[in-house]
ZAROFI-17568 format. One record per residue (C-alpha): x, y, z; residue number from 1. Coordinates in Angstrom, 3 decimals, padded with zeros to 6 digits. Each point is the difference from the previous one (the first is absolute). Layout:
N
         x         y         z    k
         X         Y         Z  NUM
...
//
This chain:
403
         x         y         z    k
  -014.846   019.485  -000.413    1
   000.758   001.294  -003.606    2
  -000.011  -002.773  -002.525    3
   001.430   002.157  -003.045    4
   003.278  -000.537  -001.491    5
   003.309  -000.136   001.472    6
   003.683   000.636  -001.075    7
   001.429  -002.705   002.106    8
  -000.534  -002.075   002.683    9
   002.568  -000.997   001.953   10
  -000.666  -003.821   001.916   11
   001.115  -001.313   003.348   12
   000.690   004.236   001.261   13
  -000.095  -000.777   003.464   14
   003.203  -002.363   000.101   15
   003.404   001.407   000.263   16
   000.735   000.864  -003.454   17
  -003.070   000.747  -001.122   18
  -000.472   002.575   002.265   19
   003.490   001.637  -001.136   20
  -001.658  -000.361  -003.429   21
  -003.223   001.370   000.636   22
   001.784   003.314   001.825   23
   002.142   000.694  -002.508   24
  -003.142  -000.049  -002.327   25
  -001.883   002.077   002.456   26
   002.777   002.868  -000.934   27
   000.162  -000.347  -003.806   28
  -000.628   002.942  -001.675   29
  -001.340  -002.180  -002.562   30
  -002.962  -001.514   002.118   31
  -001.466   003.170   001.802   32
  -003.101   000.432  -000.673   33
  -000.235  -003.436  -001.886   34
  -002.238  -002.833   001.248   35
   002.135  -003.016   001.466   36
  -000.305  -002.853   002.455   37
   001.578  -002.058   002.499   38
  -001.244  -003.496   000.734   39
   000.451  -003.171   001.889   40
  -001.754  -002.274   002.020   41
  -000.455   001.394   003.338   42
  -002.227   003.515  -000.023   43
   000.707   001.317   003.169   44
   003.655   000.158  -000.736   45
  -000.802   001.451  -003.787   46
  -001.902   002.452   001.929   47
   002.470   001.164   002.425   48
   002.235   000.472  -002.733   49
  -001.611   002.250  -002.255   50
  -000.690   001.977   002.788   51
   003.790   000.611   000.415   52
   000.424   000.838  -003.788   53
  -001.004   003.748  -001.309   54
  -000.956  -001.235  -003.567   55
  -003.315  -001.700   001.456   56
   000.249  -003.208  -002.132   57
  -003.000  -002.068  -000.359   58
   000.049  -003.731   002.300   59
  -000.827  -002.971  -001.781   60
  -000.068  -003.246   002.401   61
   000.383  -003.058  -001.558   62
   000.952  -003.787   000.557   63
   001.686  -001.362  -002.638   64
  -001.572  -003.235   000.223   65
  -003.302   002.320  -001.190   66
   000.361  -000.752  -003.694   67
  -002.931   002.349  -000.803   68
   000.838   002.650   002.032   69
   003.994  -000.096  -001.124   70
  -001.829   000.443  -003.603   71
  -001.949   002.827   000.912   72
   002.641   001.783   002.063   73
   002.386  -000.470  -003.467   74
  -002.554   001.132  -001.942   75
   000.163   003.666   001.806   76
   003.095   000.918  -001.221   77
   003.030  -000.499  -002.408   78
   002.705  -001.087   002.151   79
   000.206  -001.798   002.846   80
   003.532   000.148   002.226   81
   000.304  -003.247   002.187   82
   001.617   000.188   002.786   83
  -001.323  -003.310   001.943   84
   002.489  -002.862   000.231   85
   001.232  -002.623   000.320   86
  -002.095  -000.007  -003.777   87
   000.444  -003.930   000.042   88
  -001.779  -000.214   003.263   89
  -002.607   003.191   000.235   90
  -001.623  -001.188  -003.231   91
   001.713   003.247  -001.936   92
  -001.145  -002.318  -003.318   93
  -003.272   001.052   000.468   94
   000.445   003.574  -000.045   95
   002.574  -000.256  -002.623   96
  -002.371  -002.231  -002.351   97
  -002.928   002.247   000.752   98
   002.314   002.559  -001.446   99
   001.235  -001.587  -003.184  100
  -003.334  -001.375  -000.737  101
  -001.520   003.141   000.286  102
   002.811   001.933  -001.768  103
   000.747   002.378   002.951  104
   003.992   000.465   000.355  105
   001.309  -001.361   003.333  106
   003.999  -000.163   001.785  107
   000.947  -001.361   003.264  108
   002.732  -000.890   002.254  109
   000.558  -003.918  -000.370  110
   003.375  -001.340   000.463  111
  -001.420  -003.595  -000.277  112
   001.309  -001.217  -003.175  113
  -002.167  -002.796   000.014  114
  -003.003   001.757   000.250  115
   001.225   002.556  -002.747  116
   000.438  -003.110  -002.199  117
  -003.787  -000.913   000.774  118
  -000.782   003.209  -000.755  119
   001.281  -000.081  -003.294  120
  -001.427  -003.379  -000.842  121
  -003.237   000.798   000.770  122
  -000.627   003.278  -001.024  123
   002.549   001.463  -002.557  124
  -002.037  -001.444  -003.137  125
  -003.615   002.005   002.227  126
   001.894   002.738   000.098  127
   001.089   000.163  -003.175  128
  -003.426   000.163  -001.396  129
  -001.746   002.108   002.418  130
   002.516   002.829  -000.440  131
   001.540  -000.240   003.575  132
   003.270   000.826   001.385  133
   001.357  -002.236   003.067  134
   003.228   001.358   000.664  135
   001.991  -002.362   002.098  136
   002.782   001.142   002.268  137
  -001.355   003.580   000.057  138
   002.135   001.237   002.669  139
   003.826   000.031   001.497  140
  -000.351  -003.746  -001.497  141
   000.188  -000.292  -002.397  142
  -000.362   003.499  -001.313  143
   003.546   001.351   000.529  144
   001.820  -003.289  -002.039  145
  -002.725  -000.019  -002.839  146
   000.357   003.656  -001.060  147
   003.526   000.297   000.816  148
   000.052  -003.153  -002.805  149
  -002.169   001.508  -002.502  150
   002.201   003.466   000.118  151
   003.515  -001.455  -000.148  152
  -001.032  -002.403  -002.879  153
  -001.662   002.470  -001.844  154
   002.884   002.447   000.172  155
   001.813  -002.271  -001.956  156
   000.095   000.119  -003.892  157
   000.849  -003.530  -000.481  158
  -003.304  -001.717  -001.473  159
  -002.008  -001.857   002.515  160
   001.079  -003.253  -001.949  161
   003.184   000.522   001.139  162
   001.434  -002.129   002.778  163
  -000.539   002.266   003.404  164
   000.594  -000.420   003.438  165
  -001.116   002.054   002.658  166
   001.075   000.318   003.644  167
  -001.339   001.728   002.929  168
   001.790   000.823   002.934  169
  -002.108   001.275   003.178  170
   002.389   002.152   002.063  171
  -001.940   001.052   002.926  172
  -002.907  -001.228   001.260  173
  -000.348   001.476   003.417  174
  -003.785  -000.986   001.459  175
  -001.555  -002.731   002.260  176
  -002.269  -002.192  -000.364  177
  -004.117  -000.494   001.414  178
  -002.578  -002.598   001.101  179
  -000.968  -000.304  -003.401  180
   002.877  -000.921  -001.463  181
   000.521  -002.701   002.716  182
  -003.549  -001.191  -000.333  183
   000.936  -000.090  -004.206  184
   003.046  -002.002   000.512  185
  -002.061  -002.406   002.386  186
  -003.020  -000.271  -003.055  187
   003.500  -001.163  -002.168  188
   001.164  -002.463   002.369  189
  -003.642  -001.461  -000.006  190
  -000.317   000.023  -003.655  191
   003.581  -002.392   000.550  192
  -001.642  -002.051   002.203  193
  -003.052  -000.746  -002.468  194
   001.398  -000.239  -002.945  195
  -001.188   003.045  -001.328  196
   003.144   001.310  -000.412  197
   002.357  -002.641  -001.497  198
   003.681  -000.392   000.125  199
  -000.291   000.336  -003.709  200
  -001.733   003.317  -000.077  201
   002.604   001.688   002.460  202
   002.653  -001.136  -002.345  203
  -002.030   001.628  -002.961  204
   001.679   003.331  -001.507  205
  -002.811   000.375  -002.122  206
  -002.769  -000.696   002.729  207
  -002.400   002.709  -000.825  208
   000.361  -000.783  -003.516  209
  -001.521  -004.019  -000.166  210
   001.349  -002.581  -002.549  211
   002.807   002.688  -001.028  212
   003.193  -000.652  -001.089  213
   002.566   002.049  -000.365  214
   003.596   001.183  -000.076  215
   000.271  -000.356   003.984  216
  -001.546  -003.329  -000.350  217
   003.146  -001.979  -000.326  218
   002.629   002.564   001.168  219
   000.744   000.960   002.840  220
  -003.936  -001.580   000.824  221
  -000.101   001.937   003.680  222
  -002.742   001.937   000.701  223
   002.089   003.309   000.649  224
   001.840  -000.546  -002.704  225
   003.696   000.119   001.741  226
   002.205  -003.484  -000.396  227
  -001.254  -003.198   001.546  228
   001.381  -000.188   003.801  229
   000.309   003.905   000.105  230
   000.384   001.118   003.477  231
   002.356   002.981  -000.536  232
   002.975   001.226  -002.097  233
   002.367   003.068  -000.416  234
  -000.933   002.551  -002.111  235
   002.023   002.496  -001.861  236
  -002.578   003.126   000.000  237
  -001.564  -001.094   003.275  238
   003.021  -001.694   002.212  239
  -002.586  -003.283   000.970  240
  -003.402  -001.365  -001.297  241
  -002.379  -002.057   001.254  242
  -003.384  -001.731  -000.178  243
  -002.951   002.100   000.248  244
  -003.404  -001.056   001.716  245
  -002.052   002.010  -001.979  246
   001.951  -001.120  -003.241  247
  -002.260  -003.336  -000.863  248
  -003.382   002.196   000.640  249
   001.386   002.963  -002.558  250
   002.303  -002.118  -002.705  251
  -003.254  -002.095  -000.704  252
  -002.277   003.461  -000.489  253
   002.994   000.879  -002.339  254
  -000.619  -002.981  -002.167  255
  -003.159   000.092  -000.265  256
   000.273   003.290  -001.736  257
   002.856  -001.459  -002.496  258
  -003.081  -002.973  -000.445  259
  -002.552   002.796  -000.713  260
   002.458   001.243  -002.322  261
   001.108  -002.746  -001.646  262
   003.680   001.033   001.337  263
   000.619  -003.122   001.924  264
   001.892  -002.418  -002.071  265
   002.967   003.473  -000.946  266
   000.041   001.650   003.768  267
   000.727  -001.401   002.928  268
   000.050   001.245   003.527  269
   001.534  -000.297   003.473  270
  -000.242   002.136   004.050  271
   002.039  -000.132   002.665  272
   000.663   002.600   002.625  273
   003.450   001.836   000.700  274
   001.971  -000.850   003.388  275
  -001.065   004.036   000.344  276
  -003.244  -000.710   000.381  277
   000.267  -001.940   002.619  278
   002.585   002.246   002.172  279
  -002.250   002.901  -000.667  280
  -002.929  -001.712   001.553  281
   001.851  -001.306   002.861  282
   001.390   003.376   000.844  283
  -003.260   001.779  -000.084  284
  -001.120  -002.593   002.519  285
   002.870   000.391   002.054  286
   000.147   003.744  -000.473  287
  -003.869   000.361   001.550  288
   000.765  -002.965   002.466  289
  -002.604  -002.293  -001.668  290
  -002.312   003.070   000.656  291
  -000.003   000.331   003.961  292
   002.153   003.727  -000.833  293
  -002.705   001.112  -001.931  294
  -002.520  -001.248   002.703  295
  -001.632  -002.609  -002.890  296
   001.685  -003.244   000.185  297
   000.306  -002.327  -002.999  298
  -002.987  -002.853   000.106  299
   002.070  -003.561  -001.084  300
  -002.989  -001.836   000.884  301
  -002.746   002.186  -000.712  302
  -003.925  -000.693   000.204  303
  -002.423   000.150  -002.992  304
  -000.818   003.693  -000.585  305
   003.313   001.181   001.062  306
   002.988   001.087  -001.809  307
   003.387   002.197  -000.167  308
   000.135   002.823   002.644  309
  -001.344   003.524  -001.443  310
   004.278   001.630   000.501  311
   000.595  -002.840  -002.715  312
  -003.099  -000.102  -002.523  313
   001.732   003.478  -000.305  314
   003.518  -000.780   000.195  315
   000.197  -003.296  -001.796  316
   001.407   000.329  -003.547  317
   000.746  -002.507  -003.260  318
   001.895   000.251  -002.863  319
   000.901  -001.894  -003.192  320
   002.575  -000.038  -002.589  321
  -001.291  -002.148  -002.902  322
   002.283  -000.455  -002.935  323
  -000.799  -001.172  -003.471  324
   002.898  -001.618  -002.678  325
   000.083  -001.217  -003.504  326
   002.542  -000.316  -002.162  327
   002.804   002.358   001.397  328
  -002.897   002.774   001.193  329
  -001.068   000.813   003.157  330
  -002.688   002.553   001.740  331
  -001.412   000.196   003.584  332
  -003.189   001.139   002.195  333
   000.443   000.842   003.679  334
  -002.798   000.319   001.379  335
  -000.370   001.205   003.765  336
  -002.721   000.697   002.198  337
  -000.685   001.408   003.574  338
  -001.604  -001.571   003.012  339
  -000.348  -003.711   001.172  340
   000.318  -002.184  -003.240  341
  -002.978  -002.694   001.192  342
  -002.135   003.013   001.443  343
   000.625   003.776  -000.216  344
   001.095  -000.026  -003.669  345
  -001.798  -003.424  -000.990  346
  -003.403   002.311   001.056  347
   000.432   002.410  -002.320  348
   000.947  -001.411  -002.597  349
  -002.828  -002.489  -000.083  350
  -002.251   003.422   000.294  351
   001.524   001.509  -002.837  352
  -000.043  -003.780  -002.387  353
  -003.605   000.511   001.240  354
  -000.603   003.785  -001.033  355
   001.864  -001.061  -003.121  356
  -002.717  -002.342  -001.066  357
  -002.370   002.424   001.129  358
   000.692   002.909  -001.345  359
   003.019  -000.098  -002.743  360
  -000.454  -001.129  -003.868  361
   002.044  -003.394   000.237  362
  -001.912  -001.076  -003.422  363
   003.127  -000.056  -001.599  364
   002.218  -002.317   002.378  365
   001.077  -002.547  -001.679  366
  -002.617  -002.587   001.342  367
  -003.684   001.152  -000.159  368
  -001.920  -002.430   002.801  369
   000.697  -003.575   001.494  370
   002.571  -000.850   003.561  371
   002.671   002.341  -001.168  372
   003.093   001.778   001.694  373
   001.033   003.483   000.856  374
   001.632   000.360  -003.287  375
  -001.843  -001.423  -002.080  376
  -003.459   001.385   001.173  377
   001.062   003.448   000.619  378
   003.596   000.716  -001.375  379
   001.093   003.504  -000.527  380
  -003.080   001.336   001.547  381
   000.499  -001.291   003.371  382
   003.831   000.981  -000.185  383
  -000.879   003.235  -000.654  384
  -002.902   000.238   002.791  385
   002.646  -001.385   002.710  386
   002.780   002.445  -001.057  387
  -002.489   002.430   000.851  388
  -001.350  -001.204   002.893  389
   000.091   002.254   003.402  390
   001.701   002.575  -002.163  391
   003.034  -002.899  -001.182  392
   000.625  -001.103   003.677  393
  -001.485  -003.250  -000.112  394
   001.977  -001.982  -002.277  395
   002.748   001.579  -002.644  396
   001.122  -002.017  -003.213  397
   002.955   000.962  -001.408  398
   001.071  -001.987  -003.455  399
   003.201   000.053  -001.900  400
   001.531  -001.272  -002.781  401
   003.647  -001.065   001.053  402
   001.337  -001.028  -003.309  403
//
């Protein structure tokens, strides 16, 4: 087994995402010919794996209750893609300390906003000094809400000390859901249960961001940012709106990157979905009768390791209108992407975050090293690597200035 160098290594490969990640890798361009790696914990099933992929990675297995050998498995390369949770129960802090400590960039696909929180806590400030990027929500969240943020407000000329609010509004979001995204909501309800996750921390805007204050600490003080009690409301541009599930996860990933920016006490932010979303995913549903038509029925109760049928990791879609005001001005992102949100496009764009650390000069994103966010670790340079992603099928951005 070679023990040279490698571009990435992407953890956990043999679950249900990770192997979507570590196939679309296996077909980059960008990788053939390049030493890689999948890893996990079980060899036989890292095995079997690479034996299905063309690009020959390398197999590194490793517990990560192994300190040492989470160390030297970091040590191999320069980025590490994690795609193991629940994080808050799979001990995902190890590999992601290993990583900051030894200053090797690292993204992953936690949703657990407490855990993120830990994250930051305990490793931003290692990070920081060892020169390592930890990108949190590195894929459809929190990806899509943090660019689509960055763009709109930047499109504006008002100065960033200017009073601004921005808005996102996810209008489709067709897609299922897996065994791992049960088994991560189950690792939050047991965080509830022991305290770990406090009443007080859910209620947090500024979670990710501890001991911060700022201009959504008093008002409206809800963690998606919409009015206290919000449920739904008519809409001029989009007939209804409502709450959002994914809206805490992303609006917090937003604020951290006003916090790294020292933008958080002048713009403030708030998600919801439109009623179109909904009917949208509801008709594709319908339209496919939950699946049996296609001759792949929709899991609702799936197992670990299982996930959205293969018709819909294709067919699945998202997209996001994300508006930015200030004083009488006004410019918006959409951003849209193809295939399941959680799974077919959430795997590729974690691959290309991951290629962007890899391979792309980020060194002038606005934020060098420590737990940082899509925008602020990458920027422009990731923008520009999704736009051209799969030939600009993947995701498109499209920003205007409105007045």
């Amino acid at each position: 087994m070679s023990k040279g160098p490698l571009i990435l290594i992407v953890y956990g490969a043999t679950g249900f995402t990770g192997k979507l990640v570590a196939s679309y890798l296996d077909n980059h361009i960008e990788l053939k010919g390049k030493p890689w790696a999948i890893a996990g914990r079980n060899q036989s099933k890292l095995s079997k794996l690479a034996k299905e992929l063309e690009g020959n990675p390398e197999t590194i297995c490793v517990d990560l209750e192994n300190n040492i050998a989470v160390i030297e498995m970091v040590l191999r390369t320069s980025v590490v893609i994690n795609c193991a949770g629940p994080y808050s129960k799979n001990n995902g802090a190890a590999l992601l300390g290993a990583c900051a400590q030894k200053g090797v960039h690292y993204s992953d696909l936690a949703g657990e906003g407490f855990w993120q929180a830990e994250m930051v806590e305990d490793f931003h400030e290692i990070a920081k000094n060892s020169g390592a990027k930890v990108i949190l929500g590195g894929a459809v969240d929190s990806l899509p809400s943090d660019l689509g943020a960055f763009t709109a407000a930047e499109a504006l000329s008002t100065e960033l000390s200017q009073k601004i609010h921005i808005h996102s509004v996810y209008t489709r979001f067709t897609g299922s859901f897996s065994g791992g995204t049960l088994n991560s909501a189950k690792a939050t309800a047991q965080a509830r249960k022991s305290g770990r996750f406090t009443d007080t921390m859910e209620a947090d805007p500024y979670l990710l961001s501890p001991r911060t204050k700022g201009i959504e600490t008093e008002t409206p003080n809800t963690v998606d940012g919409m009015a206290k009690g919000f449920i739904w409301s008519f809409d001029w541009s989009h007939v209804a709106i409502t709450k959002f599930f994914m809206a805490p996860i992303n609006a917090r990933v937003v604020r951290r990157s006003l916090v790294l920016q020292n933008q958080h006490q002048n713009i403030s932010y708030s998600e919801c979905a439109s009623i179109w979303m909904w009917i949208s995913l509801f008709v594709m549903w319908i339209s496919s009768g939950f699946g049996y038509f296609k001759g792949e029925p929709i899991k609702f109760k799936p197992n670990s390791g299982e996930g959205p049928p293969s018709w819909l990791l294709r067919d699945g879609s998202f997209k996001v209108k994300i508006t930015a005001r200030s004083n009488g001005e006004l410019a918006s992102t959409s951003i849209s992407g193809q295939g399941d949100p959680g799974y077919g496009a959430t795997s590729k764009i974690l691959a290309e975050l991951g290629l962007c650390l890899a391979l792309d000069d980020h060194s002038q994103s606005s934020k060098r090293s420590g737990v940082l966010t899509p925008s602020t670790g990458l920027g422009h340079v990731l923008v520009m690597r999704l736009k051209q992603a799969q030939e600009g099928k993947l995701i498109q951005f499209k920003t205007v200035k409105l007045r």
